[in-house]
C-alpha positions as CSV (number, residue, x, y, z in Angstrom):
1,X,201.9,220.8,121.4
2,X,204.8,218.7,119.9
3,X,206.1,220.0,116.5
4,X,206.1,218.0,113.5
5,X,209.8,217.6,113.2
6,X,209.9,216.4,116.7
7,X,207.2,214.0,116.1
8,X,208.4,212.5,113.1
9,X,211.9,211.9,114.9
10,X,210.2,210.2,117.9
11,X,208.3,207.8,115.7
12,X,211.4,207.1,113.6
13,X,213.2,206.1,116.6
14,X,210.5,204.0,118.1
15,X,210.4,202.4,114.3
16,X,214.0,201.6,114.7
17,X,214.1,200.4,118.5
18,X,211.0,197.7,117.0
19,X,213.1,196.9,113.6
20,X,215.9,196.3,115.9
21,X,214.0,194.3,118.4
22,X,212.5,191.8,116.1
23,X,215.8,191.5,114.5
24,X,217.3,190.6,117.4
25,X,214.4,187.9,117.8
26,X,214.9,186.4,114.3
27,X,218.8,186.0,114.8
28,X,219.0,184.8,118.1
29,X,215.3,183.0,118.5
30,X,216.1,179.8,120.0
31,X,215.4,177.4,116.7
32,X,217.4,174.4,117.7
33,X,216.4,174.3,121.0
34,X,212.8,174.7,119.9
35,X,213.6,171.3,117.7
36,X,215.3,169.3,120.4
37,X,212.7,169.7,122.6
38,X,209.8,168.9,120.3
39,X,212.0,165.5,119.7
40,X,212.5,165.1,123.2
41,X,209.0,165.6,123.7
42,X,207.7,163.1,121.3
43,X,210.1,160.7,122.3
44,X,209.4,160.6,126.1
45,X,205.7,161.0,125.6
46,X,204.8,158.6,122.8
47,X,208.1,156.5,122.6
48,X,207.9,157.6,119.0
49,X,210.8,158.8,117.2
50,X,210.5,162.5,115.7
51,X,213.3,163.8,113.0
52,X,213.5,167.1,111.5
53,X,216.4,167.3,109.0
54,X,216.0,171.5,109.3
55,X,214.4,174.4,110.7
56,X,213.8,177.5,109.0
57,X,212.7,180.7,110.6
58,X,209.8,182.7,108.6
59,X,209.1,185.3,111.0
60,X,210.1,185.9,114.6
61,X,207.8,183.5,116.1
62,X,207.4,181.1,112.7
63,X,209.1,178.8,111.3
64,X,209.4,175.8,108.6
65,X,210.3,172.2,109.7
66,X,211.5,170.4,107.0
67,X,211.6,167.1,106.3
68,X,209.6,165.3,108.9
69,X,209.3,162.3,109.9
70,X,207.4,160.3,112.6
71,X,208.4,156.6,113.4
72,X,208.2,153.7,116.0
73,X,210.9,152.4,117.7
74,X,211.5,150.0,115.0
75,X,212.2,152.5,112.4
76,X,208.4,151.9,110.6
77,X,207.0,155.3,109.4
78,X,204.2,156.2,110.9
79,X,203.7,160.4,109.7
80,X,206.0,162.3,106.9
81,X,205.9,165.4,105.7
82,X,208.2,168.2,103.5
83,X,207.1,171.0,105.2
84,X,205.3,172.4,108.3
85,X,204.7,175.7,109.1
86,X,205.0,176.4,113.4
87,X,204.1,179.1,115.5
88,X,204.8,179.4,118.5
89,X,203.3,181.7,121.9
90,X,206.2,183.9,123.4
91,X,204.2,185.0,125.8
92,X,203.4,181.2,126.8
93,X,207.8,180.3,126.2
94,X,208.6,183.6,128.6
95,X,206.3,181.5,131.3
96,X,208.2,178.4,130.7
97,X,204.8,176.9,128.7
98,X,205.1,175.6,125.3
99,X,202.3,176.6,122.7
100,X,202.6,175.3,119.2
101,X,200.6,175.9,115.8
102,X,201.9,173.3,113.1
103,X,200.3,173.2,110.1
104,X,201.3,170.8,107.4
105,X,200.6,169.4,104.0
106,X,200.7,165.2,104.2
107,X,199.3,162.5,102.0
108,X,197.3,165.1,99.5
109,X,195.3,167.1,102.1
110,X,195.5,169.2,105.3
111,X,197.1,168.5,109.1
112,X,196.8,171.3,111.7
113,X,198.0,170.1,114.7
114,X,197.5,172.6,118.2
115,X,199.7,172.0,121.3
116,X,200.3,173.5,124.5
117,X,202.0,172.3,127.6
118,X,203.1,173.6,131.2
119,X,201.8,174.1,134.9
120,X,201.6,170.2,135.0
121,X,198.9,169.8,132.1
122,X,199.1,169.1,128.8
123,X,196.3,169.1,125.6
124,X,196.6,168.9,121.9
125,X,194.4,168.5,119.3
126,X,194.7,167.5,115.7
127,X,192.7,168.5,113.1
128,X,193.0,166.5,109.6
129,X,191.1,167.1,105.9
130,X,191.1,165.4,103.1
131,X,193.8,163.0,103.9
132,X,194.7,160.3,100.9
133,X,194.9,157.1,102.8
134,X,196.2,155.2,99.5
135,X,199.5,157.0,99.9
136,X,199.9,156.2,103.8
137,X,203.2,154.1,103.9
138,X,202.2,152.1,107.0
139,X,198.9,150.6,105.2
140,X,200.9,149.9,102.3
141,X,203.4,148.1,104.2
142,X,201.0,145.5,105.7
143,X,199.5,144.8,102.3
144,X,196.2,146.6,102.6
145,X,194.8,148.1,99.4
146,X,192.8,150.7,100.6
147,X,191.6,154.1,99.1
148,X,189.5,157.1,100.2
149,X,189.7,160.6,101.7
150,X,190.1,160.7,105.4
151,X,189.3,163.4,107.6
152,X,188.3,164.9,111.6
153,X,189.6,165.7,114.7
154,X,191.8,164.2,117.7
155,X,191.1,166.1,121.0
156,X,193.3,165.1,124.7
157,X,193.9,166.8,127.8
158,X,195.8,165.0,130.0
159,X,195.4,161.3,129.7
160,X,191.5,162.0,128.3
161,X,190.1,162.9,125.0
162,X,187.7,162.0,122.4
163,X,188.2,161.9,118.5
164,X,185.9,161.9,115.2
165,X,187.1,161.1,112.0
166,X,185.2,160.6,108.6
167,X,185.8,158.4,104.9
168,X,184.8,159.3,101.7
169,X,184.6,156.8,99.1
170,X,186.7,154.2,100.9
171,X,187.6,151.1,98.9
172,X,189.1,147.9,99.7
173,X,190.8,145.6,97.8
174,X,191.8,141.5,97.6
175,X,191.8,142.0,101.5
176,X,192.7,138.7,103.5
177,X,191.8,138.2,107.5
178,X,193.3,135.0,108.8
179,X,193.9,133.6,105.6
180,X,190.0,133.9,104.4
181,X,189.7,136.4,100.9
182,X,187.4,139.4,101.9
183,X,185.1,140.2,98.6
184,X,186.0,143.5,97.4
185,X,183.9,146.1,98.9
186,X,183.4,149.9,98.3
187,X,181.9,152.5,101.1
188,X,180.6,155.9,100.5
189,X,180.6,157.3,103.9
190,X,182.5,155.9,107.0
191,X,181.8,158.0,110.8
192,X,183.9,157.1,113.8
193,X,183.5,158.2,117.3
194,X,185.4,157.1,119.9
195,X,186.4,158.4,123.5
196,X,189.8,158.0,125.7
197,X,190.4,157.5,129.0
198,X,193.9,156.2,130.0
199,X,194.5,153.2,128.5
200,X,190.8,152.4,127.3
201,X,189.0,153.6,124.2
202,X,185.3,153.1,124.0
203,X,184.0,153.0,120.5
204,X,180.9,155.4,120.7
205,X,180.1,155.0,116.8
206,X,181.5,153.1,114.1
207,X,179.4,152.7,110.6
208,X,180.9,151.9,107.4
209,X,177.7,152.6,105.0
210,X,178.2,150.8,101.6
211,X,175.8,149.8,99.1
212,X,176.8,145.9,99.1
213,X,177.3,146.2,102.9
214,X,176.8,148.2,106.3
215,X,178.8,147.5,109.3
216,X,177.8,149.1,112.5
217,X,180.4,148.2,115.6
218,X,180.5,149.4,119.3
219,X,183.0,148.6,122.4
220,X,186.1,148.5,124.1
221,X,189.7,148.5,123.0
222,X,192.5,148.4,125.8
223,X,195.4,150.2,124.2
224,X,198.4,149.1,126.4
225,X,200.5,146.2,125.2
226,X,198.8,143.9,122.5
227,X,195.8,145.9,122.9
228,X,192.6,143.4,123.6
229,X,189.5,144.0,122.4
230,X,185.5,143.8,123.4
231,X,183.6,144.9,120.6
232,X,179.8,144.4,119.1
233,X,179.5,143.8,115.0
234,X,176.3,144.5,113.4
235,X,176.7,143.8,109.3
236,X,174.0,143.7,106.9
237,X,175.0,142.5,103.5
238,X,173.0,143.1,99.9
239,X,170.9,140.5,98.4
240,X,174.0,139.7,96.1
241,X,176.4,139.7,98.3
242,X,174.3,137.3,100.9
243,X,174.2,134.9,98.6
244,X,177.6,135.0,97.4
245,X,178.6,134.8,100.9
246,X,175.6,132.4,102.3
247,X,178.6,129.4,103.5
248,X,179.6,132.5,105.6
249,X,176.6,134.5,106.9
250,X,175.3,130.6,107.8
251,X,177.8,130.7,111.0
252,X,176.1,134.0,112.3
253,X,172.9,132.6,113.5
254,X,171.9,135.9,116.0
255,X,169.8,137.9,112.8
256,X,167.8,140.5,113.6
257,X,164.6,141.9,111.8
258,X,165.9,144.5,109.9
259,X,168.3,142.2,108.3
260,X,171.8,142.7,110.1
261,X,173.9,139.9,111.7
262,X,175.4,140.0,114.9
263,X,178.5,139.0,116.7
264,X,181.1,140.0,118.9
265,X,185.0,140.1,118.4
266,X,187.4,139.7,121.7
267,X,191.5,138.9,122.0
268,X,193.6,141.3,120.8
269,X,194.8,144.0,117.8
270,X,197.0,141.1,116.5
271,X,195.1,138.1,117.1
272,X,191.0,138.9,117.1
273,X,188.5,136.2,118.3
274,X,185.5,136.6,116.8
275,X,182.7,135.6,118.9
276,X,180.0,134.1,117.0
């Protein structure tokens, strides 16, 4: 039986050979590698631009990227943040994988973003809460006045995936489409459901629930180059709102029973066609 001096000095080396081995992690953990490659990454996969003005190691697999930011090739903003907290698998990095955690704080709420990569596949998902969608640069930037609390999920493997995301109390305001003034209109809940395969996303559910006005919408959207579209509109304006609107809602002639209008919208992200 070993004796308790010989036990204590056994267990304070084995406490020192672990102290030592995760300080030789934390000092010479590759950080800046870990950065370049998520930049790399981005920037080969997405033709996005990712910047990270630091990295900070918390632990010996964590770390803080500060100062982030996400842009297109033209320098727009797309995603910034002060601070995200990674992980990241060294069991996955000893097999040549990368496995990333990155949680971050963005636009008032919650981003947890989960990515893994090697063997020839690839899946990520993103996970968002409570999002503030009146301080998102980008909408700001193309004049919308919007306001509401965004939230869902992002899921792809590979070149497929799927994604649902949900508004609260979406608002929009002095909104103009084509040079025609949209009335101002408030939502309580918004739902959107879409899948992804390649270059095509099909628009499983889209409903904007409102008390002057519902929209319901399902189709296609074709995501390379201007990105053309095939989609179903169902609206159904209030009583007030009909009648406010009667020069317009007089051009949608396909009305069904229950009191919603129909029409279709083709050509592309830039330039839509409605069909009427």
């Amino acid at each position: 039986m070993i004796d308790r001096k010989t036990l204590i000095r056994r267990l304070s080396l084995a406490v020192y050979f672990a102290a030592a081995f995760l300080a030789f992690l934390l000092l010479l953990f590759p950080l800046d590698r870990i950065k370049a490659r998520l930049e790399n990454e981005v920037q080969q996969r997405a033709a996005l631009d990712l910047t990270v003005s630091r990295i900070s190691p918390r632990f010996f697999n964590s770390f803080t990227l500060t100062d982030v930011v996400l842009s297109d090739q033209k320098g727009k903003v797309l995603f910034e943040s002060p601070s995200v907290r990674t992980s990241v698998s060294l069991f996955n990095l000893l097999r040549g994988m990368l496995s990333l955690d990155m949680n971050a704080k963005a636009y008032g709420g919650d981003l947890l973003v989960k990515m893994q990569q090697g063997g020839g596949q690839q899946h990520f998902v993103i996970d968002a809460d409570g999002l503030d969608i009146a301080s998102y640069t980008a909408l700001r930037d193309y004049g919308l006045k919007l306001t509401g609390k965004l939230g869902g999920m992002v899921e792809m493997s590979g070149d497929s995936g799927r994604g649902r995301l949900w508004l609260k109390g979406l608002t929009s305001r002095e909104l103009k489409i084509k040079g025609f003034s949209i009335p101002d209109l408030d939502f309580d809940q918004c739902w959107f459901e879409a899948d992804i395969k390649g270059d095509r996303m099909t628009i499983r559910k889209l409903e904007l629930d409102g008390k002057e006005l519902k929209i319901q919408c399902l189709g296609d959207v074709v995501l390379r180059e201007r990105g053309t579209l095939n989609l179903t509109v169902k609206i159904k304006p209030s009583e007030r709102l009909a009648r406010e609107q009667a020069a317009i809602l007089s051009l949608l002639r396909n009305r069904s029973a229950d009191g919603f209008y129909q029409f279709g919208i083709g050509g592309t992200l830039a330039e839509p066609l409605p069909r009427l």
